[in-house]
NUBA-947545 format. One record per residue (C-alpha): residue in three letters; x, y, z. Coordinates in steps of 0.02 Angstrom, whole numbers, plus 50000, padded with zeros to 5 digits. Example, Ala and Ser with C-alpha at 12.3 -4.5 7.8 and 13.67 -1.06 7.14 Angstrom:
2
+-------+-------+-------+-------+
| kemar |  east | north |    up |
+-------+-------+-------+-------+
|   ALA | 50615 | 49775 | 50390 |
|   SER | 50684 | 49947 | 50357 |
+-------+-------+-------+-------+
This chain:
242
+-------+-------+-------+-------+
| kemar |  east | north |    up |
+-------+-------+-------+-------+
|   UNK | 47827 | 49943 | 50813 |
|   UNK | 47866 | 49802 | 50713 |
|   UNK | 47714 | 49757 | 50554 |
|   UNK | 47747 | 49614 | 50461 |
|   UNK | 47717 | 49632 | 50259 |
|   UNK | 47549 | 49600 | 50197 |
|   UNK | 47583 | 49465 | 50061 |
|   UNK | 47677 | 49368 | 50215 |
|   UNK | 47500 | 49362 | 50317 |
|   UNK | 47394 | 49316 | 50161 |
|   UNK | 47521 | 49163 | 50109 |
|   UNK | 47498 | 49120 | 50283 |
|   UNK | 47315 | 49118 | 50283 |
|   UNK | 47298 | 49014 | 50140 |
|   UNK | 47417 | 48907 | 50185 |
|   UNK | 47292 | 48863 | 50329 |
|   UNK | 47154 | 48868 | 50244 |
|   UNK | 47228 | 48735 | 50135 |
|   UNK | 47287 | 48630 | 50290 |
|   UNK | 47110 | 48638 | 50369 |
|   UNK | 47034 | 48605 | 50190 |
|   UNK | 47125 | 48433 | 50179 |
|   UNK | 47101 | 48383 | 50360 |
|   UNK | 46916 | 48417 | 50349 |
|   UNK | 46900 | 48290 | 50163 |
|   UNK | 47005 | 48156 | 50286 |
|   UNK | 46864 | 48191 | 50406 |
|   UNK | 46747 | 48128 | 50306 |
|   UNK | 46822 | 48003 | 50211 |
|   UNK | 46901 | 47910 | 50332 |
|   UNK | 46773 | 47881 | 50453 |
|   UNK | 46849 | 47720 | 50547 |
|   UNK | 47003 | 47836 | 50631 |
|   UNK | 46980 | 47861 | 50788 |
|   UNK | 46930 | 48052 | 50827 |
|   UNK | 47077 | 48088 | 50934 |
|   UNK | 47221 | 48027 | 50799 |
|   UNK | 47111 | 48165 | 50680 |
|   UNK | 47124 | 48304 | 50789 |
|   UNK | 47326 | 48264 | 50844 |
|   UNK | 47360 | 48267 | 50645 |
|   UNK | 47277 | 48427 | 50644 |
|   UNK | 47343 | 48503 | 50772 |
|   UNK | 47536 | 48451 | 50690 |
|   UNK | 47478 | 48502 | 50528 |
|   UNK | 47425 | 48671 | 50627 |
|   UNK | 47588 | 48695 | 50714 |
|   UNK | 47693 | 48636 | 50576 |
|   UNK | 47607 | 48776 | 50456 |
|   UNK | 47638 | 48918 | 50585 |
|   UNK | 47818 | 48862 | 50599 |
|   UNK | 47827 | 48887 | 50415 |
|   UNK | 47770 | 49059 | 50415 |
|   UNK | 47878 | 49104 | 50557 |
|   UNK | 48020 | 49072 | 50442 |
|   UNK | 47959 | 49157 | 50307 |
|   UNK | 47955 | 49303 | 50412 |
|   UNK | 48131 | 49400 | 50389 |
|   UNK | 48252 | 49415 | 50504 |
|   UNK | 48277 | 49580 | 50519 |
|   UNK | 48163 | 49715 | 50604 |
|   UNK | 48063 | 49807 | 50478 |
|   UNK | 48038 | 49994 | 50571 |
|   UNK | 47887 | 50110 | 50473 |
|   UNK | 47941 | 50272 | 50485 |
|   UNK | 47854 | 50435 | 50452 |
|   UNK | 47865 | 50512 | 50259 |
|   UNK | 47899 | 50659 | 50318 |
|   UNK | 48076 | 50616 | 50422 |
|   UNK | 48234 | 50676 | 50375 |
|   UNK | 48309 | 50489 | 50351 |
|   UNK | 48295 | 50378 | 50203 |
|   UNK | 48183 | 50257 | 50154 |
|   UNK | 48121 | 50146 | 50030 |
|   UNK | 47959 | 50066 | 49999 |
|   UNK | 47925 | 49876 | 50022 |
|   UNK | 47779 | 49760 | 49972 |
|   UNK | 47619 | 49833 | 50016 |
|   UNK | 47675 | 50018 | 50048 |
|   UNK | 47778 | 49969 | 50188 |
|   UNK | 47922 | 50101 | 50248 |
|   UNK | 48090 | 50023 | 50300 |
|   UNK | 48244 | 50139 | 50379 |
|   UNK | 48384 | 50106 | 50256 |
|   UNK | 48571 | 50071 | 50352 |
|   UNK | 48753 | 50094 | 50305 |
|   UNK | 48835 | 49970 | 50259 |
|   UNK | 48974 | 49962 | 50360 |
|   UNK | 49161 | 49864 | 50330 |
|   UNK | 49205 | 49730 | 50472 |
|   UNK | 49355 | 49805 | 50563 |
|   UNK | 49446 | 49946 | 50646 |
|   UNK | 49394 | 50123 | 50595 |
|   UNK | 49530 | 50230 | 50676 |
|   UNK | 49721 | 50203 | 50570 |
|   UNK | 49839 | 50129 | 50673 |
|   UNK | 49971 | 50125 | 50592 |
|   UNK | 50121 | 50232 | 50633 |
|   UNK | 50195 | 50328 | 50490 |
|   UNK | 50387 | 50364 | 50489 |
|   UNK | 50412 | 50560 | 50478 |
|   UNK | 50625 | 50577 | 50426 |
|   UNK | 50607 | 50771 | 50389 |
|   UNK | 50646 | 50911 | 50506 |
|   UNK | 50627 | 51105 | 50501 |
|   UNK | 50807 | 51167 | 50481 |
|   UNK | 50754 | 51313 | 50628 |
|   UNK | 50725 | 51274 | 50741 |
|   UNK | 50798 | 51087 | 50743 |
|   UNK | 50930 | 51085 | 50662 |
|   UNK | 51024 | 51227 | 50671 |
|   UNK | 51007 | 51257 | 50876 |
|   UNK | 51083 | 51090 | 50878 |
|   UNK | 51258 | 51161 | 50764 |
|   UNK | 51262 | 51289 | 50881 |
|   UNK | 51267 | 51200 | 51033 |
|   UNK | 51409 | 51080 | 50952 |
|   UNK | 51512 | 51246 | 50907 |
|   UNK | 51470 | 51295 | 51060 |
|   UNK | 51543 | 51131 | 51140 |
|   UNK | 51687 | 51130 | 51018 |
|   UNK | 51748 | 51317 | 51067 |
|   UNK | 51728 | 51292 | 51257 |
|   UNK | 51834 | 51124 | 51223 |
|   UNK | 51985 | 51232 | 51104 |
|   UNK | 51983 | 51377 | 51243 |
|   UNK | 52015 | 51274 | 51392 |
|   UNK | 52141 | 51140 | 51278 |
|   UNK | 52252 | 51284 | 51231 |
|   UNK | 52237 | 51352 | 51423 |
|   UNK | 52327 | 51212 | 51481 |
|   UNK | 52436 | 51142 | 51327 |
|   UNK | 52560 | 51266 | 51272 |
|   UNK | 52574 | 51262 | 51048 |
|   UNK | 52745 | 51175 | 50982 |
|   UNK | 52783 | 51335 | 50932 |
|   UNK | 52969 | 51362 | 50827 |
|   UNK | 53090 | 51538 | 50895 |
|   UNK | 53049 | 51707 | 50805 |
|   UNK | 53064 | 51694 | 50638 |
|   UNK | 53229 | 51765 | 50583 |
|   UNK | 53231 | 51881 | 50405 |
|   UNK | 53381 | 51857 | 50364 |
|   UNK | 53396 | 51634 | 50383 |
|   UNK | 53237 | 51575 | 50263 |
|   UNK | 53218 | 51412 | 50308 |
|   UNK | 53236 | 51263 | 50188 |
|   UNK | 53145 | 51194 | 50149 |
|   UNK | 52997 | 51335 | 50183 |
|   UNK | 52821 | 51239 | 50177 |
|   UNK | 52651 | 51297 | 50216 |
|   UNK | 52554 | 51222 | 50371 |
|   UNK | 52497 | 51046 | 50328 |
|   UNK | 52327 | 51097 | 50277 |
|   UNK | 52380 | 51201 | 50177 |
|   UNK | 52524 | 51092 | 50090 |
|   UNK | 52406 | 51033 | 49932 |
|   UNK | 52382 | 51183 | 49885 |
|   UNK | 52581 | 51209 | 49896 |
|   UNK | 52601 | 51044 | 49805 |
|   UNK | 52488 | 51112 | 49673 |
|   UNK | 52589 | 51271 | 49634 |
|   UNK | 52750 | 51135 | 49589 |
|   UNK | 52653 | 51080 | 49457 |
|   UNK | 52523 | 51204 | 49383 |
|   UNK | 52527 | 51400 | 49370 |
|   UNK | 52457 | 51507 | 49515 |
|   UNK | 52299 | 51550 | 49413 |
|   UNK | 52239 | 51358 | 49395 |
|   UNK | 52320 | 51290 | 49556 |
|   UNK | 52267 | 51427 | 49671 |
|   UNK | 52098 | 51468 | 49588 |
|   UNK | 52038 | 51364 | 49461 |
|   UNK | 52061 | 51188 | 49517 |
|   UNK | 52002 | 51247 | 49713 |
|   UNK | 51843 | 51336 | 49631 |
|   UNK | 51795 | 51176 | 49529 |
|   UNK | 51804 | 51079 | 49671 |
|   UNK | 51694 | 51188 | 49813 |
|   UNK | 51569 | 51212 | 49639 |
|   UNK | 51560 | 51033 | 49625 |
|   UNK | 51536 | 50986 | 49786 |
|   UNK | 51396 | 51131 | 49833 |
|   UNK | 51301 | 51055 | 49673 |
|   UNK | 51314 | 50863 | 49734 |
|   UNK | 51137 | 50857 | 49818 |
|   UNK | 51066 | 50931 | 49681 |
|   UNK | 51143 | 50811 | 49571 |
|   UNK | 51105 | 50657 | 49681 |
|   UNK | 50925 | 50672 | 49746 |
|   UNK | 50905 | 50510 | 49828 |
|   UNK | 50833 | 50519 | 49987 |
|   UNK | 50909 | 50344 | 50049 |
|   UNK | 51028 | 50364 | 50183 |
|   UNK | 51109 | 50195 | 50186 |
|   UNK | 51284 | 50220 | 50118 |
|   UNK | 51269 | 50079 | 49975 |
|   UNK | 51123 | 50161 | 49900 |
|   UNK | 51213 | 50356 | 49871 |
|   UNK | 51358 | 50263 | 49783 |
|   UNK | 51368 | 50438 | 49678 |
|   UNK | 51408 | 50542 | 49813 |
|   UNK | 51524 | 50419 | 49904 |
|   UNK | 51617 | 50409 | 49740 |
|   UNK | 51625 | 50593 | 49726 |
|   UNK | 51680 | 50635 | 49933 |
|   UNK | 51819 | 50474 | 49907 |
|   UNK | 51910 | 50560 | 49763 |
|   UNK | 51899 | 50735 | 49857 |
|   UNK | 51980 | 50644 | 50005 |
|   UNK | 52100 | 50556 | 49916 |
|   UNK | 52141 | 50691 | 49796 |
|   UNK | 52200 | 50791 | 49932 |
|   UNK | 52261 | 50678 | 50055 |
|   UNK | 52393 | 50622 | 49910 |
|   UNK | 52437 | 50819 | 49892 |
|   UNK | 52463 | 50831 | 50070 |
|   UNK | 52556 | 50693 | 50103 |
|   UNK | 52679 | 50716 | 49944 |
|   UNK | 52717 | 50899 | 50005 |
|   UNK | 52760 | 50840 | 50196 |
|   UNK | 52861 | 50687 | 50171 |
|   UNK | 52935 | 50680 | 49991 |
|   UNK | 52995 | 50869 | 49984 |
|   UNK | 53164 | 50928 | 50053 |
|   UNK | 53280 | 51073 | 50022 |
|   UNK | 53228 | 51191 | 49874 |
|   UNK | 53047 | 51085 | 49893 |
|   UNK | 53122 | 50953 | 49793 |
|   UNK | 53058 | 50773 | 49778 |
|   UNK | 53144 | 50667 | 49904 |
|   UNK | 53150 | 50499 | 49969 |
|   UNK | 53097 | 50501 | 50173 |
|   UNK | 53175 | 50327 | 50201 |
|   UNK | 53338 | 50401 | 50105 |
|   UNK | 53357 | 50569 | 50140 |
|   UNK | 53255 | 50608 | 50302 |
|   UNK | 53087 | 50671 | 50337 |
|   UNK | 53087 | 50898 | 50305 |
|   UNK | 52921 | 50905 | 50413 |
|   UNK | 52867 | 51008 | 50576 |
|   UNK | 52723 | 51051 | 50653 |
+-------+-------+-------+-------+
């Protein structure tokens, strides 16, 4: 039940006694006003002094509560209990917002989807070589080598290489450095960005792989002839099957 504060009633109670105070001196000194003027003004002055303590009256609901509950409370003017309440931000509780999740478990996710691609790409090989025959060459014959003898095309750089390099470095050393190098490029380049223009290290490092190789490859198909020496294609004809 709502109680309203004890120094609220006894401003309002002298606050009338004050207004009754005055109209009771105009009483009797102004004795040629007619009676009913004196009692309207007192009645305004009566109204207009309980409209003031309405408003001095808070807004709010002032609850007394029990010492003994398990809430708390604070004491006002004149012993007065009051519940105290959370203050409480304007707005949604719950998060709305959607946050962007870019990382997967590598099992299952990952992984079941390689296999299903190798999967895909085997079934696809098996029936491709069912129905197209492989431009095979005749038996191979001991005693006609062939010139010039190359290596099938993806395996020409490494040919190339053994022209210019012994077997230890061109077979070995330079292959190793590169698979090394390339197994350590995440760990080198941590960026997590995958827009090409921001992993400008790695994109650097795949292009010279590529063209590092390509350039082997292409040198050992097209610019090598008899005895797998440097030729002109345009001049001397292209030494090349597949």
């Amino acid at each position: 039940m709502t109680e309203i504060p004890e120094h609220l009633l006894k401003r309002a109670k002298a606050a009338r006694e004050k207004t009754d105070a005055a109209a009771n001196a105009a009483d009797r000194g102004s004795s040629r006003i007619p009676q009913n003027l004196l009692d309207r003004s007192k009645s305004a002055r009566s109204r207009a002094a309980d409209a003031k303590d309405a408003e001095d009256v808070p807004s709010f609901p002032v609850v007394a509560v029990p010492q003994s509950a398990e809430v708390p409370v604070g004491s006002g003017p004149g012993g007065h209990t009051q519940r105290l309440l959370t203050v409480v931000k304007s707005g949604s509780i719950q998060d709305v917002k959607s946050v962007p999740v870019d990382k997967v478990h590598v099992w299952p996710h990952l992984l079941s989807v390689e296999f299903v691609a190798a999967l895909a790409c085997t079934a696809f090989l098996f029936m491709f070589s069912w129905f197209v025959n492989a431009p095979l060459l005749q038996a191979a014959n001991f005693n006609a080598t062939p010139n010039p003898s190359k290596a099938p095309w993806y395996f020409m750089g490494l040919q190339e290489l053994l022209t210019m390099f012994h077997p230890m470095i061109a077979g070995v050393t330079i292959p190793g450095m590169g698979i090394i190098i390339l197994i350590l490029a995440p760990y080198l380049d941590r960026n997590p960005s995958n827009k090409p223009e921001d992993r400008k290290f790695l994109t650097s490092l795949w292009t010279l792989h590529l063209l590092f190789w390509a350039v082997l490859v292409i040198i050992s198909s097209f610019f090598r002839g008899p005895g797998y020496n440097f030729v002109f294609p345009w001049r001397d004809g292209i030494f090349f099957e597949l």
